[in-house]
N, C-alpha and C positions, 0 to 999 in steps of 0.2 A: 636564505628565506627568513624572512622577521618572524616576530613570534605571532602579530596577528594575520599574518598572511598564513602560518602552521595552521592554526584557529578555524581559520575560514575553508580550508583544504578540508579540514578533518572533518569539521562540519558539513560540507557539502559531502566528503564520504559517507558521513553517519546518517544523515538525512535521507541520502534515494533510495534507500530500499523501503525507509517509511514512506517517503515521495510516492513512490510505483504502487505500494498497498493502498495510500488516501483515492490516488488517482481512480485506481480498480472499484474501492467503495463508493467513491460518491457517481463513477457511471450505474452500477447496478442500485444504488439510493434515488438516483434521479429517476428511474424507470419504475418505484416504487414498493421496491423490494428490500427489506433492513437485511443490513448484512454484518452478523455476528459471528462469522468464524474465517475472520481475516487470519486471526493466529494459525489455525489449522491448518489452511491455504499457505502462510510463510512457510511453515515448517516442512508439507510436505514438499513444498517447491524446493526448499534447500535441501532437503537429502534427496530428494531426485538428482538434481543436478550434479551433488556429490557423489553418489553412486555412480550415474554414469561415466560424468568427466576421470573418475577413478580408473573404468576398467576400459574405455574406450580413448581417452583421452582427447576426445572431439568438444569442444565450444560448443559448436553449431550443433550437433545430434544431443546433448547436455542442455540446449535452449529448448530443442525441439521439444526435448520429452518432458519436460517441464511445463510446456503449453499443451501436451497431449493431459498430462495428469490432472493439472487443475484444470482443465476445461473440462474434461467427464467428472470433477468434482464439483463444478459449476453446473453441469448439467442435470446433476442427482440433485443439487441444491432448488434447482428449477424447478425439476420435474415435485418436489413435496411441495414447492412454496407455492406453484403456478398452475400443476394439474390439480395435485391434490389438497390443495387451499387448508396444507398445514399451517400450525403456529410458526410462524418465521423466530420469533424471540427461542424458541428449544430449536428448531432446526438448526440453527445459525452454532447457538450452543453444543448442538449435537455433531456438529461439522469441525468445529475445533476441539472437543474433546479425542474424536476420532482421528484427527488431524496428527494431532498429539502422540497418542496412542501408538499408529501405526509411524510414523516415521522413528519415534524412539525403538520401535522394534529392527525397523528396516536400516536402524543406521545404529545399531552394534557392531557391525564388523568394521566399520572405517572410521567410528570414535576416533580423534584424536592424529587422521591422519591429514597432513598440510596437503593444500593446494596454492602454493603461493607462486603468483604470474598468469593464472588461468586465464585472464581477462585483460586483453591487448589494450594500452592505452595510446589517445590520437595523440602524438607528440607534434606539436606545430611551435617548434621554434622560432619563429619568426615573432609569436605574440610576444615574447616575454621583454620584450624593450618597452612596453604598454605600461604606463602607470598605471600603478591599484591594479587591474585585470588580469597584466600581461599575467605574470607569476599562479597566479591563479587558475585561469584557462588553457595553459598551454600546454597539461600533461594530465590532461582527465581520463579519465577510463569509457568505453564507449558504453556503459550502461549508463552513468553521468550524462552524453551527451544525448543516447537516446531518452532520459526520461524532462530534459530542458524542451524536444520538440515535442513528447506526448502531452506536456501541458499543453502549451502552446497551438497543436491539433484541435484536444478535447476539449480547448476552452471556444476556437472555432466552430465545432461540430452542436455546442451544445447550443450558440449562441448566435449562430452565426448563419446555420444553413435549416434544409426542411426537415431534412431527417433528426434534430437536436429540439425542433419544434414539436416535432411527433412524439420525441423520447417526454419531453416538457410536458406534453398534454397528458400523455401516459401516467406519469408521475403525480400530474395534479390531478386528474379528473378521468380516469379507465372508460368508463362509462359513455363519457361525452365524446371521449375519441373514438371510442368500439361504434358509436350513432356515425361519428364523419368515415366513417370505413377505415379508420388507423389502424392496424394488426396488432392489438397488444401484447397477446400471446406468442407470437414471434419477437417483438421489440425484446419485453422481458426478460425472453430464456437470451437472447443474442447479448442481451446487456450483462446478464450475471456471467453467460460464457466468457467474454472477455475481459467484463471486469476480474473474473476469477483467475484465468490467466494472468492477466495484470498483479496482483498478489500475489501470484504463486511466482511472479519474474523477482517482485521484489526480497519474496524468499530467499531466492538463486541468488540475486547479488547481495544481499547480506553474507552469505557464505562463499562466493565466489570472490568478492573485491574486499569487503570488510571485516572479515572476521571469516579468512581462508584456513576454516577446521572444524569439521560436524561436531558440538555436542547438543547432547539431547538438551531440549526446551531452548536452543543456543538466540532462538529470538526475543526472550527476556520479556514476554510481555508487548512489545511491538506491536502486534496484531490489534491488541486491545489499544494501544496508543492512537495508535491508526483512525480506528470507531471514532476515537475521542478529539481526532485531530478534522473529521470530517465535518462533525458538529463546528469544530471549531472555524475551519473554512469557509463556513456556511454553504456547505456544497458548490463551489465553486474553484475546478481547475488551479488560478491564478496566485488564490490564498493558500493552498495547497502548499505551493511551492514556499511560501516564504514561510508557514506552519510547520512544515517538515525540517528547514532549516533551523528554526526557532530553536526546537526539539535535538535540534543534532550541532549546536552551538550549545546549549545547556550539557549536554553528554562530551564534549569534548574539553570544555573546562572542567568539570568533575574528576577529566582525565588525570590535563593540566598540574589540577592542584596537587594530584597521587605523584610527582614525576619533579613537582618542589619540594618533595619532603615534608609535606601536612601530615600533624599529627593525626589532620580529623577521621575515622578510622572508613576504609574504603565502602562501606558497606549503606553511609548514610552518604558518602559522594555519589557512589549510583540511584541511589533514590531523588539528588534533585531534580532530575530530567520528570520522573515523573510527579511529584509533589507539583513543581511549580504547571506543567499541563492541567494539572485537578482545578488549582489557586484560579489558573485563568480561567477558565472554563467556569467556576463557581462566579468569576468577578462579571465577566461577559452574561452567565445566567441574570444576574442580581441588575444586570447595568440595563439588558435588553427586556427585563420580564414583559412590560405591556408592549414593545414592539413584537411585529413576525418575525419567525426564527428561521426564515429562509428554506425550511425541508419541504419538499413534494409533500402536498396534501394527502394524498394517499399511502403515503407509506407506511409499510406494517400493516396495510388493509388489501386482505383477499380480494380478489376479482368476482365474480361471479356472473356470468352473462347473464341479463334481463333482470338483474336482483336490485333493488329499491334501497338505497340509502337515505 
């Protein structure tokens, strides 16, 4: 394997588990609701998964309970943002503080202990005679292949059918949809549920396929990448995917360079990935100022039935 086909592997490693968190935020963004505590959601989803896969040593009961946890953290996230028409900017905050907090407690006792193979990869030998591709798709892991069809899905659902129109109207205008009989209050909570899930998966496979060993804070900021990477997709699925990429192509050269024997010392290597996310994101702000910035008009604004904007 060449070295930009290594490149492109490691990349597409380092990328889906931010893939899986964009994807999660920008459904629960589209529905009108900011979501600030993507990191909390990664973290506890990876010491879930790690806890369990440890002592039961099941995949599948290790996924399960991963979408049992962040979805009643999705739900708690709801039930302030949607019943009780808290500040989304401190809950969000308050969701990955606590995030934080408790998974660094609950995952003391398996600090530092490997899980490496947990997650079965589709070997399809037959691609690899494929120019450019073959070498590349032919020995992914199946969270890689499940998060290439959850774009793909969500870029359908949003764009494509009524329920993604319902979510659209939700996100732009609550009010005008709660007049056409649209359920906000169900879209909402159903949207943070699974987008919450959805980060809490991308948790699991940072820890399960990429970096198979709990330590605490082990997603480095990710969560915040994620926030940053939504904006930067303009909430849209499609971008997603090649924004996470982006991000996890800058983190694998970084690697790269530690692995030639660079003096330059490991600490300002890990910082490119996110310096050049800020760069872009500042250059995009500056390029796009008098254009729309593509977010749900409503976002970060309460609901309130019969209440006068």
């Amino acid at each position: 394997m060449d070295t930009i086909t290594q490149i492109i592997v490691s990349a597409i490693s380092s990328g889906t588990p931010l893939l899986l968190a964009v994807l999660g935020g920008i459904l629960i963004e589209r529905s009108g609701i900011m979501q600030l505590g993507a990191e909390g959601l990664m973290l506890m989803g990876a010491v879930t998964s790690c806890l369990v896969y440890i002592h039961t040593g099941s995949l599948v009961l290790a996924i399960l309970c991963v979408l049992a946890v962040s979805g009643v953290l999705g739900l708690l996230h709801g039930f302030l943002c949607v019943t009780l028409h808290a500040n989304q900017v401190v809950c969000g905050l308050a969701m990955t503080i606590f995030g934080a907090g408790l998974s660094a407690y609950l995952g003391k006792p398996v600090s530092g202990h490997p899980l490496v193979g947990a997650v079965p990869k589709l070997n399809m030998p037959w691609l690899e005679p494929v120019p450019v591709i073959g070498k590349i798709f032919a020995h992914m892991d199946l969270f890689t292949w499940l998060s290439f069809v959850l774009v793909l899905a969500m870029h359908l659902f949003i764009h494509r059918t009524s329920w993604g129109l319902h979510l659209r109207a939700v996100g732009g205008n609550p009010a005008t949809a709660d007049v056409m009989g649209i359920p906000v209050v169900a879209i909402r909570y159903g949207c943070i549920i699974i987008g919450s899930m959805l980060i809490g998966i991308g948790g699991a496979d940072l820890l399960l396929v990429y970096t198979p060993t709990w330590n605490e804070g082990m997603t480095s900021g990710r969560g915040w990448i994620a926030v940053a990477l939504i904006i930067f997709a303009r909430w849209n699925p499609i971008r997603a995917l090649v924004c996470a990429y982006f991000f996890g192509i800058l983190d694998s050269l970084g690697f790269r360079v530690q692995l030639i024997g660079s003096h330059i010392p490991s600490y300002f290597l890990k910082m490119i990935p996110y310096v050049v996310t800020i760069l872009v994101l500042m250059f995009l702000g500056w390029r796009n100022k008098n254009k729309p910035s593509g977010a749900p008009e409503a976002l970060g604004v309460p609901y309130i039935r019969e209440q006068r904007f």
